[in-house]
SELUM-997753 format. One line per field, with one value per residue (C-alpha): x, y, z; residue in one letter; residue number from 1. Coordinates in steps of 0.001 Angstrom, whole numbers, padded with zeros to 6 digits, m for minus. Example, Ala and Ser with C-alpha at 12.3 -4.5 7.8 and 13.67 -1.06 7.14 Angstrom:
! SELUM-997753
px	(012300_013670) .
py	(m004500_m001060) .
pz	(007800_007140) .
r	(A_S) .
k	(1_2) .
//
This chain:
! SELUM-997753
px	(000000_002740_004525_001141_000582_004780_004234_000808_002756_006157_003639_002022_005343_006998_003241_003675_007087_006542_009476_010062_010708_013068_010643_008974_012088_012235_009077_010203_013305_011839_012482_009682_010112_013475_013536_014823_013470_015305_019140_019513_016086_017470_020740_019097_016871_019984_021538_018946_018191_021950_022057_019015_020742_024390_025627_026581_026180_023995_021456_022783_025740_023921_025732_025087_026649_027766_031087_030672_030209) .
py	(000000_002596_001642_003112_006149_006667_006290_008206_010968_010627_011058_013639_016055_015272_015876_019630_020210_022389_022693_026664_027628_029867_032565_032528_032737_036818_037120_035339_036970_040212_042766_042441_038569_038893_038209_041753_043682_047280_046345_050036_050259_047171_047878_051331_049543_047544_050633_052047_048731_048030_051465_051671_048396_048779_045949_044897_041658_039244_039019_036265_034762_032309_032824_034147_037492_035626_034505_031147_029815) .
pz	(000000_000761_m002662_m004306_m002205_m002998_m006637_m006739_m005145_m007353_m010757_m009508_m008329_m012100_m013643_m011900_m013555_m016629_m019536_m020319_m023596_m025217_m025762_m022394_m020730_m021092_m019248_m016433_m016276_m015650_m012946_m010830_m011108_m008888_m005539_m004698_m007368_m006790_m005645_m004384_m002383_m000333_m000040_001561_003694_004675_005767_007638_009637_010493_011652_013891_015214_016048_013909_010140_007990_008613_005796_003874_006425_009441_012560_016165_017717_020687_018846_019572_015967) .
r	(X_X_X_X_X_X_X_X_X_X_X_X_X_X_X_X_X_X_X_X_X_X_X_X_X_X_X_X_X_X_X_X_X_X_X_X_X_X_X_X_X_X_X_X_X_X_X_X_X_X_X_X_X_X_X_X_X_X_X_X_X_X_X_X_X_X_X_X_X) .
k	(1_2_3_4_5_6_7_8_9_10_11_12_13_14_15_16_17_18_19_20_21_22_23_24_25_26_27_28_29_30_31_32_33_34_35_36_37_38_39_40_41_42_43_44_45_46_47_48_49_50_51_52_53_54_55_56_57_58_59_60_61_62_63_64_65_66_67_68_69) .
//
């Protein structure tokens, strides 16, 4: 029974993949499509934050302040 429910599953996670075609791949690669649309806006926002909060970094790097990583 699990072997079914497994394969049910498996066909439909590949049925969801779609192939994107040369031509649609301009409209996907659009501005407002990125995950930070205006580079300069966050960086600002960046600024400000890190300001407000006495410290740097931290948006993309995992670690703790404490020191201990």
């Amino acid at each position: 029974m699990k072997s079914v429910v497994a394969s049910a599953l498996m066909l439909a996670l590949l049925g969801g993949c779609a192939e994107v075609k040369p031509w649609q791949r301009g409209e996907l690669a659009r501005s407002e499509m990125a995950f930070v649309p205006d580079a300069m806006e966050a960086s600002l926002a960046d600024h400000i934050y890190f300001s407000k909060e006495a410290s740097s970094g931290g948006t993309s790097v995992g670690g703790g302040g404490c020191g201990c990583n």
